[in-house]
C-alpha positions in Angstrom: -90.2 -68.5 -21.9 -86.5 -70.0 -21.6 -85.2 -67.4 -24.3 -87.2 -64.6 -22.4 -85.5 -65.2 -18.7 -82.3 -65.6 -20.3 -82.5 -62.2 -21.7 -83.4 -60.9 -18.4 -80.7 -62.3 -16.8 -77.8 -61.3 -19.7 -79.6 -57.3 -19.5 -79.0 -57.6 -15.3 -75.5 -59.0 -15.6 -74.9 -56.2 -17.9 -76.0 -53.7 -15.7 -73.8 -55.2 -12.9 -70.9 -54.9 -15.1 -71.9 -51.3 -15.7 -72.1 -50.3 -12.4 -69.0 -51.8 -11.1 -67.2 -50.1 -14.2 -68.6 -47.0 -12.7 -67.8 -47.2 -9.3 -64.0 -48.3 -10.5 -63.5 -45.1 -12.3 -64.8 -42.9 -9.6 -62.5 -45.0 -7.0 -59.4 -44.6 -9.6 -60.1 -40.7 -10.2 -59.9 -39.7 -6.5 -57.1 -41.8 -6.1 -55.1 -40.2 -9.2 -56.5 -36.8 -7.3 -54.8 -37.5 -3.6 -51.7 -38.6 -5.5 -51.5 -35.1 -7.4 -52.5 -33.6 -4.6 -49.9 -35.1 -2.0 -47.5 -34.6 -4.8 -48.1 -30.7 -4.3 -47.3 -30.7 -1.1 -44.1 -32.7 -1.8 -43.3 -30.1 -4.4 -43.6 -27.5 -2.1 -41.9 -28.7 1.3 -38.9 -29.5 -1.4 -39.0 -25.6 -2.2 -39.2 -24.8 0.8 -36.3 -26.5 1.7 -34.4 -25.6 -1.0 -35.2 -21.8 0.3 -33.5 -23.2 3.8 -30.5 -24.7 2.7 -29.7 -22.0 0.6 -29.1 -19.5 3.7 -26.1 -21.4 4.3 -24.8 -19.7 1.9 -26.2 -16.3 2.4 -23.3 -15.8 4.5 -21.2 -15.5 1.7 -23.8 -14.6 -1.1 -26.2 -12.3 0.4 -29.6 -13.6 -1.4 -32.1 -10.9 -2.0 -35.8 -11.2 -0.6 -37.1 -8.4 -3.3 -39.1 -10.8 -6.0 -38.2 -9.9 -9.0 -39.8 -10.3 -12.5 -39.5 -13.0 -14.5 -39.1 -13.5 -18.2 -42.4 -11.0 -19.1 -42.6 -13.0 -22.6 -41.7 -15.9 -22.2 -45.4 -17.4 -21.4 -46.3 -15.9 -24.3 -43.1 -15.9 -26.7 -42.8 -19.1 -29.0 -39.9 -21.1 -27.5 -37.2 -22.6 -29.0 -35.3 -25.9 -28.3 -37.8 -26.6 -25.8 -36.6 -30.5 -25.9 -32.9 -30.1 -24.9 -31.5 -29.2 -22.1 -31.4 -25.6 -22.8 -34.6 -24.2 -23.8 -34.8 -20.8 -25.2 -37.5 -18.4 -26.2 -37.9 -16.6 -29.6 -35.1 -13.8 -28.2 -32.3 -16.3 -27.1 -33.0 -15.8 -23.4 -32.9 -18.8 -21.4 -36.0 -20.7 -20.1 -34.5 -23.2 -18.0 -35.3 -23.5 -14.2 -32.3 -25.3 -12.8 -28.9 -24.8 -13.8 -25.5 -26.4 -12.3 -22.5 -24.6 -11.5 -19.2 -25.9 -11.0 -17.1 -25.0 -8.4 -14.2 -25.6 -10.7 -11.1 -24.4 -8.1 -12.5 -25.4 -5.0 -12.6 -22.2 -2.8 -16.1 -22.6 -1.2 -14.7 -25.7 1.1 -17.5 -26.7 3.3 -19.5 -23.8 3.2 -21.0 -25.2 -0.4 -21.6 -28.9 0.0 -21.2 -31.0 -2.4 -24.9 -31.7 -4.6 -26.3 -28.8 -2.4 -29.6 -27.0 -4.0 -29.8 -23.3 -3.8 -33.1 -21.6 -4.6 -32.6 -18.1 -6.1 -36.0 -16.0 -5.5 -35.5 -13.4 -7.9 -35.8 -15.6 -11.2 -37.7 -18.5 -9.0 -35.0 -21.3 -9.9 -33.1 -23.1 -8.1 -29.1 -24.0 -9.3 -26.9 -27.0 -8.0 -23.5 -27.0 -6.5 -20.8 -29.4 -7.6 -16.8 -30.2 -7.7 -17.5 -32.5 -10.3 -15.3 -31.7 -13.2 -16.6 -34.3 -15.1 -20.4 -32.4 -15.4 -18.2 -30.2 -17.7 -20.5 -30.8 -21.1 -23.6 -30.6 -19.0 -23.0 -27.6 -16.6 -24.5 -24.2 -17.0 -21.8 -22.5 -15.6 -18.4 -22.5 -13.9 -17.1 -21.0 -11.4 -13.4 -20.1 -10.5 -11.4 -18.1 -8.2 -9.0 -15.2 -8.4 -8.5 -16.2 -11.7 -6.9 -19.7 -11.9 -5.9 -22.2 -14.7 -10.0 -23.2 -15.8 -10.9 -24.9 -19.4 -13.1 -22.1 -20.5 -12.4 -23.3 -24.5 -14.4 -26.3 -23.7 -17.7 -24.1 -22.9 -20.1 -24.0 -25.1 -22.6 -20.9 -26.2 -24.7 -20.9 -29.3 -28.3 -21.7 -29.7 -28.3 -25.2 -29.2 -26.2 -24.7 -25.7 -25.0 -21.8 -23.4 -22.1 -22.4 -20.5 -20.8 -19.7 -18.8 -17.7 -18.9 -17.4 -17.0 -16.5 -14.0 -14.1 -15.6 -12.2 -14.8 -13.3 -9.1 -12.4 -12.3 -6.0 -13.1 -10.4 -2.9 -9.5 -9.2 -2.2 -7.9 -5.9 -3.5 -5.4 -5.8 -6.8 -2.9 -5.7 -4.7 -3.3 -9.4 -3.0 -5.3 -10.9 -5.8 -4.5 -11.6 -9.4 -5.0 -9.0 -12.5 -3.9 -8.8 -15.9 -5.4 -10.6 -19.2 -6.0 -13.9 -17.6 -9.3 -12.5 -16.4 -10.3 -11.7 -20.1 -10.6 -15.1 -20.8 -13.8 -15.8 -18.5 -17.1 -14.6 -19.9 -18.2 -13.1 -16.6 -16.1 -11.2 -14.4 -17.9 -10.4 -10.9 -15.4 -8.5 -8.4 -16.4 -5.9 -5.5 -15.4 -2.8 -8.1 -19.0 -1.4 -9.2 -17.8 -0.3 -12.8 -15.9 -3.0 -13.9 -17.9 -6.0 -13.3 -20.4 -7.8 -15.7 -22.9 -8.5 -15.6 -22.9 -7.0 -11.9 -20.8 -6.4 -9.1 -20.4 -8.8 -6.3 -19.7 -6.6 -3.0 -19.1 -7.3 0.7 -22.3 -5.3 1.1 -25.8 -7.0 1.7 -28.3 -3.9 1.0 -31.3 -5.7 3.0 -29.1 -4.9 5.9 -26.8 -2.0 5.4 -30.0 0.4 4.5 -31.4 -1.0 7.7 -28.4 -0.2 9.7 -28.0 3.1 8.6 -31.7 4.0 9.5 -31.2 2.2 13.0 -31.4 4.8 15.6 -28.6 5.5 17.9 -27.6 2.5 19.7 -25.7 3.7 22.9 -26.1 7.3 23.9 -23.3 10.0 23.4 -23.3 9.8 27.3 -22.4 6.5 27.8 -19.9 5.7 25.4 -16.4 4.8 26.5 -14.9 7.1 28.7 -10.9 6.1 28.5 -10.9 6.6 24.5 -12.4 7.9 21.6 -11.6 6.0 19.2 -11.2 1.9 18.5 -9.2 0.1 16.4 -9.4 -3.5 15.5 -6.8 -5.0 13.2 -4.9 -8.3 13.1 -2.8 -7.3 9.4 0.2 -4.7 10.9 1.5 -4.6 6.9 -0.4 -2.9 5.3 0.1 -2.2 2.0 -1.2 1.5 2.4 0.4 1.8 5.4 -2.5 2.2 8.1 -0.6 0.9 11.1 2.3 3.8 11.2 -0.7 6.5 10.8 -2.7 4.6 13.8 0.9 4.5 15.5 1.2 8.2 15.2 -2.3 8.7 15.8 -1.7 7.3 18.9 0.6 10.1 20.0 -1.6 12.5 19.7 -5.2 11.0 21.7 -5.7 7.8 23.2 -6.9 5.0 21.1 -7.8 1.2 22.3 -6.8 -1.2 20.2 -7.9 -4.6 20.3 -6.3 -6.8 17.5 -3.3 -8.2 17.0 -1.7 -5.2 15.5 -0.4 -2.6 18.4 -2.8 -4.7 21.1 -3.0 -1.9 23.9 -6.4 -3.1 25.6 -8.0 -6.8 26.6 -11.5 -7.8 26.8 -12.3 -8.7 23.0 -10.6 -11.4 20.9 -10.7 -9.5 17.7 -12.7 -12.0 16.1 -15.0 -10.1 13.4 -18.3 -11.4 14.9 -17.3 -9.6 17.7 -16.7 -6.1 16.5 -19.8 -4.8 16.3 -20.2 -5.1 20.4 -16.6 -3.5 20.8 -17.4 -0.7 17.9 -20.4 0.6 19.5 -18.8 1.4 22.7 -16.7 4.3 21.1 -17.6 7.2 19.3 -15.3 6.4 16.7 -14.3 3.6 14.4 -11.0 3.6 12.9 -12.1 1.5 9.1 -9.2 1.9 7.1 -9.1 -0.8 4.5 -5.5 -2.6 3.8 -5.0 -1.3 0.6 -6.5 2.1 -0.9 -8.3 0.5 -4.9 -11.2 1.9 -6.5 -14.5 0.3 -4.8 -12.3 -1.6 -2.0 -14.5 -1.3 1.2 -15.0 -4.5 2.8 -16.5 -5.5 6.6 -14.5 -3.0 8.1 -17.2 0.0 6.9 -20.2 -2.6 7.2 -19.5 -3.6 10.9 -18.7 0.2 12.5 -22.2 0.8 10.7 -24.2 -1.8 12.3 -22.9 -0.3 15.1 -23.6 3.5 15.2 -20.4 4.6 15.6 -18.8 7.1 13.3 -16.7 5.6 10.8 -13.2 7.0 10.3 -11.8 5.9 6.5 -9.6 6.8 3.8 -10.3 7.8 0.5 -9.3 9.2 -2.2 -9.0 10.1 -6.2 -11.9 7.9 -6.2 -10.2 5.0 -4.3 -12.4 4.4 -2.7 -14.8 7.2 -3.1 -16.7 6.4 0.3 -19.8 8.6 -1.0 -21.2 5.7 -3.1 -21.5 4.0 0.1 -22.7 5.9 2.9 -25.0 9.5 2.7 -23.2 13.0 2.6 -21.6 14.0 6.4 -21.4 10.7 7.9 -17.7 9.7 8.4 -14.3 10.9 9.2 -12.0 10.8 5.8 -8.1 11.2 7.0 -7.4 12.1 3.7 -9.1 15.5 4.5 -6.4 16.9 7.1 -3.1 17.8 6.4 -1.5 16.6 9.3 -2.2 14.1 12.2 -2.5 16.6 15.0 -5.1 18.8 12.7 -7.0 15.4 12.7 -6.8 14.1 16.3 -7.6 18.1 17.2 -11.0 17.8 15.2 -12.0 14.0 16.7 -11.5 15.3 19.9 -13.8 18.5 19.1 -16.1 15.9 17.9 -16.1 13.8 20.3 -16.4 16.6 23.2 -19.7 18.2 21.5 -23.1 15.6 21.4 -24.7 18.2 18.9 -21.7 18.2 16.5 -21.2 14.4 17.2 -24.6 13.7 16.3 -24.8 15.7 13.2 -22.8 13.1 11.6 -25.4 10.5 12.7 -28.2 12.6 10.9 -29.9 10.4 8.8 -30.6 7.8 12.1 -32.9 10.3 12.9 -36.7 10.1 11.9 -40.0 8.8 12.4 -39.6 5.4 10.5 -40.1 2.3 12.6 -37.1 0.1 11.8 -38.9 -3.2 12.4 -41.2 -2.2 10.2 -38.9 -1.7 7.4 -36.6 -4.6 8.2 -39.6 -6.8 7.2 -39.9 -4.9 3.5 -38.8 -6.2 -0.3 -35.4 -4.2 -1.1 -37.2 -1.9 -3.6 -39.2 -0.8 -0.6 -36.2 -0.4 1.7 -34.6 1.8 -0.6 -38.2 4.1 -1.0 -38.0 4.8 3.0 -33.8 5.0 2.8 -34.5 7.9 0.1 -37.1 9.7 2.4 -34.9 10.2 4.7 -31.5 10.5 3.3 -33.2 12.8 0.2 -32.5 10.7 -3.3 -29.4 13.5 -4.0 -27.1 11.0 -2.5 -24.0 9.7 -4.3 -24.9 6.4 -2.6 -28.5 6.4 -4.6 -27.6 7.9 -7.7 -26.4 5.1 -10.7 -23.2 4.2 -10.1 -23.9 4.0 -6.4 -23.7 0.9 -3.9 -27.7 0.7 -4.0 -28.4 0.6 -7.4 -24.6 -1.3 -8.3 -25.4 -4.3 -5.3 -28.9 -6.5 -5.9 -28.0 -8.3 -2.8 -28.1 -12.2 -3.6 -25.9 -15.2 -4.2 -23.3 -14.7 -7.3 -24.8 -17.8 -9.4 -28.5 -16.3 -8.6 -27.1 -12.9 -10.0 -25.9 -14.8 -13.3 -28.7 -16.8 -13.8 -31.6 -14.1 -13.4 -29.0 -12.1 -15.9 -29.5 -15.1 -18.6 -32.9 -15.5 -18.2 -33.1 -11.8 -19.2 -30.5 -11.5 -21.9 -30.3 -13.1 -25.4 -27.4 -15.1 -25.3 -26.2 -13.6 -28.5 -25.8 -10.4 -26.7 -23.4 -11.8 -23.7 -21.2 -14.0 -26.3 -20.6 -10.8 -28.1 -19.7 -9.1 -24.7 -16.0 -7.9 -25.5 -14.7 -9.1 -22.2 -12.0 -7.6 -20.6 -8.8 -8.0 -17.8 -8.4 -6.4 -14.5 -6.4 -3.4 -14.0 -3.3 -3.6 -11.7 -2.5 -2.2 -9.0 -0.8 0.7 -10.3 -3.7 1.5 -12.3 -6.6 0.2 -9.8 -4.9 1.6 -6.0 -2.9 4.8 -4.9 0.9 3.6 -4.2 2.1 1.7 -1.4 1.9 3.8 2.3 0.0 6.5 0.7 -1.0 7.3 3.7 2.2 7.8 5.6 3.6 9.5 2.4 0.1 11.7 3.1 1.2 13.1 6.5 5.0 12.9 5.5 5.3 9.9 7.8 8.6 8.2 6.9 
């Protein structure tokens, strides 16, 4: 009978022992659950800041909002060196899914903080920011400015690793460096549309500029400025090309307001570039001559008159700039066109007197698009509703064209959805190359004084 009851008593301890071993696991398996869970949610508000820190730098790096694909194969491609810090798949193209860049001269200043995280949506990665020359061996790429002194020969790329070098610049040949120096960098990202690799890095944001061209008419012919035609908004008065004596002479022959620095006639505005696109849209015309006359050199001078609805006057010509790979057919004024300054000033003032011929250059901001609507749209969307309206036999759409040259995000975003696409055998074999001159790149110095015979 003693056995018996002991027995009995060992079998209920047992099932005790069970049951609390049960009840533990259930207890330890929702709480490894809430902690993956929670840890979601981290993962994602860290994203999502990522995605806000990284309009900061928008400003200078337009970042796209069209999604673009990711490695196709590479989910089902067998991958190589997937335990070092540079994983590959079977083609050589880069798997990784955060990369550092080095800002190895310096010229971001504040606008790129130190350790800042920038996510790039059209490869879903994020890169880092960092003047830390001593990240050299472990960097992904680096980044320099006009060309200066940078240790490229300590970069790496073969199998087992791939650093990059860039050099980029936003200024013309004329006040930035050229020659073979830039042949020494891997990547070479400048505003010209042809001679940049892997792509071009322009002063045009496409999300906007399509959007701004399809804007309706802002202020009404009727109510535009009625003291002046034209404006003119300038603080350089040395131009290389020469613009100031052709606006001087302009002058002479119609009234023009200028509000800069150079030939100030007229108060009200400070010149400052944020404020240009209020002035512009006051006047029927927008005097958006660039500095220097290179191949591809249009800077915020043609973006802001277009935000503002005015008509663009430029100059262009032998292909530099060619303004057509910009803007559709009939919408500015080139100077290059008229043989003298009075044949010019006679034809703006035509213009300017005539709302039906004044409008005819503003014909693709008319149609039955809701701009709202399209403002809210991936590029590749934009750019279906830009060609239904402009007609896809523009310059500007065709291939060598602003809208299929400028993907419209940050420079480092641009290289690293490049590498994630390319074997990396194919870009170390890329023969790079320098930059052309001046001589070669822009039409001489006051080209367009020596246009009109202006001594």
């Amino acid at each position: 009978m003693h056995r018996t009851f002991t027995r009995l008593l060992t079998f209920r301890s047992r099932r005790r022992s069970l049951l609390i071993y049960v009840l533990l696991s259930i207890l330890c398996t929702a709480f490894i659950f809430l902690t993956l869970n929670h840890n979601k949610q981290i993962d994602k508000l860290t994203i999502d800041k990522l995605f806000t820190t990284s309009t900061l730098l928008s400003k200078i790096y337009p970042v796209t909002h069209e999604i673009l694909p990711l490695n196709k194969s590479s989910t089902t491609i067998n991958v190589k060196n997937s335990d070092t810090l540079w994983p590959l798949d079977s083609l050589g193209r880069s798997l990784k899914t955060h990369f550092i860049a080095i800002d190895w001269t310096g010229f971001f200043g504040s606008q790129a903080a130190e350790g800042e995280r920038v996510f790039c949506e059209s490869s879903n990665t994020t890169f880092l920011w960092t003047r830390n020359q001593q990240q050299i061996s472990t960097c992904d790429f680096i980044i320099a400015h006009d060309a200066q002194s940078t240790p490229v020969s300590q970069l790496e790329i073969s199998e087992k690793k791939q650093q990059y070098s860039m050099v980029f610049v936003m200024e013309s040949e004329v006040h930035s460096s050229t020659g073979n120096g830039w042949a020494s960098f891997k990547f070479k990202m400048t505003y010209n549309l042809d001679d940049s690799y892997p792509e071009a890095a322009t002063y045009f944001d496409m999300n906007v500029h399509l959007v701004d061209l399809l804007h309706p008419i802002i202020v009404d012919f009727d109510q535009k400025e009625k003291s002046a035609d034209v404006v003119w908004i300038i603080s350089n008065c040395a131009a290389h090309n020469g613009r100031e004596g052709f606006v001087q002479r302009l002058m002479t022959e119609m009234k023009v307001d200028s509000y800069g620095a150079c030939m100030k006639n007229r108060e009200g505005y400070s010149g400052r570039m944020a404020e240009n696109v209020e002035a512009y849209r006051r006047y029927k015309f927008v005097i958006a001559i660039e500095n220097s006359n290179c191949n591809d050199y249009i800077t915020e001078k043609l973006v802001k008159s277009v935000a503002s609805g005015s008509i663009p006057i430029v100059a262009g010509r032998d292909g530099k700039p060619d303004y057509r790979r910009y803007m559709p057919k009939h919408s500015f004024i080139n100077v290059f066109d008229y043989s003298s300054i009075k044949a010019l000033a006679d034809d703006l003032k035509r213009i300017g007197s005539d709302r039906q011929l004044y409008e005819s250059y503003l014909w693709y901001r008319k149609h039955n698009k809701t701009v709202d609507d399209i403002r809210k749209l991936p590029l590749n969307e934009k750019i279906k509703h830009f060609e239904e309206v402009v007609g896809k036999n523009q310059t500007m759409l065709a291939q060598n064209g602003i809208v299929a040259k400028e993907k419209s995000e940050n420079k480092v975003c641009k290289l690293i959805r490049f590498v994630r696409e390319t074997p990396w055998k194919e870009i170390a074999e890329h023969n790079s190359t320098g930059r052309a001159g001046a001589n070669t790149a822009c039409l001489p110095s006051r080209s367009i004084l020596s246009h009109f015979d202006i001594k």
